[in-house]
C-alpha positions in Angstrom: -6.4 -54.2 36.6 -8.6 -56.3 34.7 -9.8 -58.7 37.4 -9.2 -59.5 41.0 -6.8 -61.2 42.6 -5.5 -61.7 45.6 -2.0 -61.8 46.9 -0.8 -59.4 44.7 1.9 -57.0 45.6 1.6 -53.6 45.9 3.1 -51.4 43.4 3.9 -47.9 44.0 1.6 -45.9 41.6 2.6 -43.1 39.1 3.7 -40.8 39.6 6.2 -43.2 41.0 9.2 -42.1 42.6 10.9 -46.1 42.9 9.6 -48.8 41.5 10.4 -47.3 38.3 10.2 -48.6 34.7 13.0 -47.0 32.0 12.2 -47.7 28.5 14.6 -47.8 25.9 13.3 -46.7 22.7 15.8 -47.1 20.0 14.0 -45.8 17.0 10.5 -46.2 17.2 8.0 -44.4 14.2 5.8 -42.1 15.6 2.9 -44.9 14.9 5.0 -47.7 17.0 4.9 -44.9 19.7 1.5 -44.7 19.6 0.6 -48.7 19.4 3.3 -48.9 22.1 1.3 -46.3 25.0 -1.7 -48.0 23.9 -0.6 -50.9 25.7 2.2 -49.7 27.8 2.3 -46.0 29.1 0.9 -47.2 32.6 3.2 -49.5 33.4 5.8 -46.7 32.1 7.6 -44.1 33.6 10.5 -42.9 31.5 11.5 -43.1 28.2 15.0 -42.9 27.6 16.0 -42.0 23.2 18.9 -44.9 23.2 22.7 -43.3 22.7 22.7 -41.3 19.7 19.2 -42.1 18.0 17.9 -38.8 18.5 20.1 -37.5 16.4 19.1 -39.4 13.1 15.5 -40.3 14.1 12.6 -38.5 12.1 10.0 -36.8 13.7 12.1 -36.4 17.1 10.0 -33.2 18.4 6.6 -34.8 17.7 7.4 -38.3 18.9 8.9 -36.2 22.2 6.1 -34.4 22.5 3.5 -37.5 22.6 5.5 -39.1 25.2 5.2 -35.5 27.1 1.7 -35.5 26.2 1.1 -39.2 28.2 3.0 -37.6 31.3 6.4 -39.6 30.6 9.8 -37.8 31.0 11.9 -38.3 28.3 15.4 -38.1 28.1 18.3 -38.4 25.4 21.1 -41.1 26.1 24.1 -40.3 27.7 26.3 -41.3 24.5 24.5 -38.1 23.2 25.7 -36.1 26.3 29.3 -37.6 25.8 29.3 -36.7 22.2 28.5 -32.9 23.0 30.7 -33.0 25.7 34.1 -34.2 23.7 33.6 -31.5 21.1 33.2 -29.1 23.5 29.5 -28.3 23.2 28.3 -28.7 26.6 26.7 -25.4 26.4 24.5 -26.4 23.1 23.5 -29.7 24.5 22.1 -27.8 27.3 20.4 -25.4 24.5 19.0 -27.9 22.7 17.6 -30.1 25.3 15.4 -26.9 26.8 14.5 -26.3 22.9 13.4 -29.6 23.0 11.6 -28.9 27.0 13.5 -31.8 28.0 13.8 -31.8 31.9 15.5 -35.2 32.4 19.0 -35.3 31.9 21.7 -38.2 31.6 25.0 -37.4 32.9 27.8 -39.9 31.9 31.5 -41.2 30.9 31.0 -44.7 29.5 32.4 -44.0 26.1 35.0 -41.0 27.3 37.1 -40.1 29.9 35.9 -37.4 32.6 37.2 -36.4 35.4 35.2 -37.2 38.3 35.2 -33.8 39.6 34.6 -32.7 36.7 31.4 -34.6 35.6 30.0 -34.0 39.3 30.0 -30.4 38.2 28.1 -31.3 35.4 25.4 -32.5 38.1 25.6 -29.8 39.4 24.8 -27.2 36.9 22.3 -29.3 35.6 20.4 -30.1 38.7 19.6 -26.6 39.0 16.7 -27.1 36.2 16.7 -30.6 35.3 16.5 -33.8 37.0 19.2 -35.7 36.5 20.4 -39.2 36.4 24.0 -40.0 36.1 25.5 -43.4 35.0 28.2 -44.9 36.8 30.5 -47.8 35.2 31.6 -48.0 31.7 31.3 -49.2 28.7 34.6 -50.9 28.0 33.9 -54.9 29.5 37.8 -54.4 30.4 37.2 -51.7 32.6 36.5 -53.7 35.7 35.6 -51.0 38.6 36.0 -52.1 41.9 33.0 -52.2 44.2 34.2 -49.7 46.6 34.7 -47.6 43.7 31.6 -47.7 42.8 30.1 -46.7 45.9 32.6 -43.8 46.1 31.2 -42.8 42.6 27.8 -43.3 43.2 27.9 -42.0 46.5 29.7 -38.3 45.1 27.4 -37.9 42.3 24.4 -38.1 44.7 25.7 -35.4 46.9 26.1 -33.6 43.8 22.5 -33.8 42.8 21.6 -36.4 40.7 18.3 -37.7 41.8 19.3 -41.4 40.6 22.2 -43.4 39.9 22.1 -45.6 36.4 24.2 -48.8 36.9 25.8 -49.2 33.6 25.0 -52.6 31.7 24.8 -51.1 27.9 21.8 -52.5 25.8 22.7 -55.8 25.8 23.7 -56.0 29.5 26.6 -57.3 29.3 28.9 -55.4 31.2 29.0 -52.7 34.3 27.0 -55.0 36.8 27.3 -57.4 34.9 29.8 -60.2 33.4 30.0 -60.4 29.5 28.1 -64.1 29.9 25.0 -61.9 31.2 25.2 -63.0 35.0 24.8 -60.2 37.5 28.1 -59.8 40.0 26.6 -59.9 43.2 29.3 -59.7 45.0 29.4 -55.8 43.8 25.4 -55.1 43.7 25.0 -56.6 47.2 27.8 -54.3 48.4 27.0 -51.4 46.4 23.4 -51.7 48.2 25.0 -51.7 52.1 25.6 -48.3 51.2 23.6 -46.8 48.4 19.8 -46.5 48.9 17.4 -48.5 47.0 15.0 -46.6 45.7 17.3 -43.9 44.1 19.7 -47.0 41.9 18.4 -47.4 38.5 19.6 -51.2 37.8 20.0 -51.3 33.7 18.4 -54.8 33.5 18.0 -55.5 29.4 17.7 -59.6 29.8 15.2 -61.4 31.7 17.3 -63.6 34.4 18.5 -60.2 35.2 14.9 -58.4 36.0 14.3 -61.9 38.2 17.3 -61.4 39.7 16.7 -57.5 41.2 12.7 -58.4 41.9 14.2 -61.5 43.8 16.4 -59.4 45.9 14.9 -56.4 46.1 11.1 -56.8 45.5 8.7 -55.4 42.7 9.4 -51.8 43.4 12.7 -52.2 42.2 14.3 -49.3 39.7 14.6 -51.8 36.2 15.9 -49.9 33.2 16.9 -50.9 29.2 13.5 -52.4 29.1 12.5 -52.6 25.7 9.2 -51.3 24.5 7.8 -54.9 23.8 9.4 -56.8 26.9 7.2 -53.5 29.5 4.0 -55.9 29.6 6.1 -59.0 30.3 8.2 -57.6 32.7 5.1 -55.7 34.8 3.5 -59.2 35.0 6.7 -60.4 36.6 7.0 -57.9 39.3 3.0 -58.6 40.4 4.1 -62.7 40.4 2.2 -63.4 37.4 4.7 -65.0 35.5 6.3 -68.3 35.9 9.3 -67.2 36.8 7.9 -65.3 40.0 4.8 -67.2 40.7 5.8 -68.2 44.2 7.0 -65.2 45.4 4.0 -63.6 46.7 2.0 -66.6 47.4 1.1 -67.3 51.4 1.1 -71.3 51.7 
């Protein structure tokens, strides 16, 4: 840091294992990519190629391969995985993400229908070489999943070896966890958390009264994902209390 303070929290360091911060780059040049490490790549430790940009974005390999090159996974978005998937190309998305030496994996159904058996053998198979992190909840705001649903879900696809569990909120967070108006259920994320550990949810939190909401509950280590690449700055100053919005948090009085 730049200066000392006291009463800071302590943030797990990177490599982190929780405490994580998912980035969502949507199309970035290879020169934003740049600009944005040059401020950001500490405070970040995945970078997730939105749905299907990868497919459409220029310089994919070399704008992977700087994020590689800074230490940061990279993975493509499950929309991707679910658009190999229902044309039957399972086996070339798996191709093309070693031809790209992508070790990170998204394993979802928000946009299709699997089988839950089914896409836990997904996990499976892909959790013999790649970490994985599988989504749970959909895409569809009229698809309301009961909580104990979602801890049945969540709970089978860590068995089947996904490292962490996404909590589907899309880009614009509104749905999944959340109600289309934005505001976090908490009936469901308190109950999903009496039986799903912590450190291994990652909570897709795209709007700000929703990244206040998890560091409120659960502290600055918390798993925040859907950041975008300008809002990583804002967002690490508001897990350390260093932002209105969580100035009191950390403070003895």
């Amino acid at each position: 840091m730049n200066f000392h303070l006291t009463q800071i929290p302590e943030r797990t360091l990177k490599p982190r294992k929780h405490g994580l911060t998912m980035v969502m780059d949507k199309g970035l040049s290879f020169g934003e990519a740049e600009n944005f490490l040059s401020v950001s790549e500490p405070h970040t430790d995945i970078i997730k190629l939105g749905f299907g940009t990868s497919f459409v974005t220029p310089n994919l390999r070399k704008k992977i391969e700087l994020y590689q090159s800074h230490n940061i996974p990279v993975y493509f978005g499950g929309t991707l995985f679910e658009a190999f998937v229902i044309r039957n190309q399972f086996d070339d998305y798996i191709a093309m993400c070693k031809d790209y030496n992508i070790d990170m994996i998204e394993v979802s159904d928000g946009s299709i229908e699997i089988p839950h058996a089914e896409k836990c053998g997904y996990i499976e198979k892909i959790a013999k070489y790649a970490t994985v992190l599988s989504e749970v909840g959909s895409k569809d705001a009229a698809h309301i999943i009961p909580p104990y649903k979602w801890i049945e879900l969540m709970s089978a696809e860590l068995s089947a070896g996904s490292s962490y569990v996404i909590a589907e909120a899309r880009e614009a967070g509104n749905v999944g966890i959340y109600r289309g108006s934005g505001e976090v259920r908490e009936g469901l994320v308190q109950e999903i958390l009496t039986k799903i550990p912590v450190e291994q949810i990652l909570w897709e939190a795209p709007q700000k009264a929703q990244q206040l909401y998890f560091l409120e509950l659960v502290g600055c280590n918390v798993n925040l994902g859907n950041i975008a690449p300008n809002e990583v700055i804002p967002l690490e100053a508001m897990r350390i209390g260093l932002r209105g919005d969580t100035f009191d948090l950390y403070l003895n009085k």
